[in-house]
Legacy VTK file of the C-alpha trace (Angstrom):
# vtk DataFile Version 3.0
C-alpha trace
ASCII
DATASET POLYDATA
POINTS 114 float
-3.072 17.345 -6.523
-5.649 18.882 -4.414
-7.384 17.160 -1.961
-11.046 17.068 -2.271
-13.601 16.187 0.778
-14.613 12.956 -1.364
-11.055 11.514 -1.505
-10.687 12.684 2.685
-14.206 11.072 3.112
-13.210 8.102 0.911
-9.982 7.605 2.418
-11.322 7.830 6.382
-13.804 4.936 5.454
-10.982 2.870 4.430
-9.214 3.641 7.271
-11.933 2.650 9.594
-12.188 -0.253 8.658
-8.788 -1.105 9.867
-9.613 -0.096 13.493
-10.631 -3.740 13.982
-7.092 -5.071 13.583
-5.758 -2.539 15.325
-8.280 -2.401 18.583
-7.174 -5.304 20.462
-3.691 -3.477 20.380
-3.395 -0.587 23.436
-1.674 2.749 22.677
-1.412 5.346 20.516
-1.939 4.604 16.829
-0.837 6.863 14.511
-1.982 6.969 10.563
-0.485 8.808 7.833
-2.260 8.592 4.695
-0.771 10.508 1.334
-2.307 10.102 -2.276
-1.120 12.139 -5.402
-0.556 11.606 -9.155
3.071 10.675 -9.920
4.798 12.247 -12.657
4.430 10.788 -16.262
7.883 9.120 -16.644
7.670 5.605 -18.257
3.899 5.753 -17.751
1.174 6.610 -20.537
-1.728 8.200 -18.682
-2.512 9.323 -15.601
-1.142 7.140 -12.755
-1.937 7.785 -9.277
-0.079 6.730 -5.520
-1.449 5.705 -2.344
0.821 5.311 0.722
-0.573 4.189 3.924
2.266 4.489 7.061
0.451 2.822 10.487
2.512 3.644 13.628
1.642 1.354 16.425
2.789 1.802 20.334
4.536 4.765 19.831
6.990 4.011 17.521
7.411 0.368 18.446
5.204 -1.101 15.374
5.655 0.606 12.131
3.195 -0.980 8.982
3.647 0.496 5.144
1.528 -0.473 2.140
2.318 1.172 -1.298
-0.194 1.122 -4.489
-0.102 2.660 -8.166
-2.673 2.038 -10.627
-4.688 4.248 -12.995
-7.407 4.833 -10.700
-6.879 7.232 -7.867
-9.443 5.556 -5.655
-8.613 1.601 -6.881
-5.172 2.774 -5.802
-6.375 3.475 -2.204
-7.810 0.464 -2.081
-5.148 -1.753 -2.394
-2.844 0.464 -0.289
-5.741 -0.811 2.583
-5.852 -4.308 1.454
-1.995 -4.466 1.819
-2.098 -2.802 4.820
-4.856 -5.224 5.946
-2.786 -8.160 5.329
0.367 -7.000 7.204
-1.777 -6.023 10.714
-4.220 -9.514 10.422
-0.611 -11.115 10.595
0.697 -9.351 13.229
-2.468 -9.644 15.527
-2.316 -13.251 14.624
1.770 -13.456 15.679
0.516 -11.707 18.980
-2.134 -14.367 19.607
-0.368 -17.321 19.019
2.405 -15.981 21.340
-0.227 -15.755 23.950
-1.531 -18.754 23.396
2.363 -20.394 23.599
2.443 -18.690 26.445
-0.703 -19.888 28.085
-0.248 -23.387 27.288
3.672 -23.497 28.458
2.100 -22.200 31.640
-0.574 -24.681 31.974
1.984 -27.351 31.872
4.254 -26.372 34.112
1.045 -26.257 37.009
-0.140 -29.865 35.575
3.582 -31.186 36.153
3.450 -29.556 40.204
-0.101 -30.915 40.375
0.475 -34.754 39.677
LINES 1 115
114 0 1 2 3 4 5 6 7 8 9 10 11 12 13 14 15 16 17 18 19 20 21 22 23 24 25 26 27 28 29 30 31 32 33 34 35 36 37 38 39 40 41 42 43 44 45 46 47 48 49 50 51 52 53 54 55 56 57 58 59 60 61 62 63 64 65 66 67 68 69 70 71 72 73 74 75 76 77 78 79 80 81 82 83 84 85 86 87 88 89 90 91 92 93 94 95 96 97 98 99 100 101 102 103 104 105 106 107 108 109 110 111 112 113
């Protein structure tokens, strides 16, 4: 399948909109994107893939989301809503830790304090 500027442009704006997840974490990030129509075995119709691979710290943080529908670009989209999911729970596993973190520490200065 050849890859037109509509499905690039198409697939960047999906993309950017998972820089918010991802900007709170430091490092490289690395994003590897690849759509194509898979082959017709046990499908009527055209079916098309989306794979989304999001590299984090190096290689430290690795995130996949998979999609096949009928639709090339509905396909996309729920690559990036899977993907979506999977980083809003990490960032959230990173804040909580923090916030563990912050509140063991407060306690141990309130218990040297009194």
């Amino acid at each position: 399948m050849e890859l037109t500027p509509a499905i690039r442009e198409y697939v960047e704006k999906r993309i950017e909109s998972l820089k918010k997840f991802m900007g709170s974490i430091p490092d490289t990030t690395h994003v590897q994107v690849e759509v194509g129509k898979t082959t017709n075995h046990h499908h009527k119709g055209d079916i098309f893939r989306a794979e989304m691979n999001v590299t984090l710290s190096g290689n430290s943080y690795q995130f996949r989301a998979e999609a096949e529908t009928e639709d090339l670009y509905a396909a996309i989209d729920l690559a990036k809503d899977e993907l979506e999911r999977e980083l809003q729970t990490f960032k959230g596993k990173k804040v909580a830790l923090y916030k563990r973190g912050a509140k063991t520490l407060k306690n141990l200065v309130k218990r040297f304090w009194m």
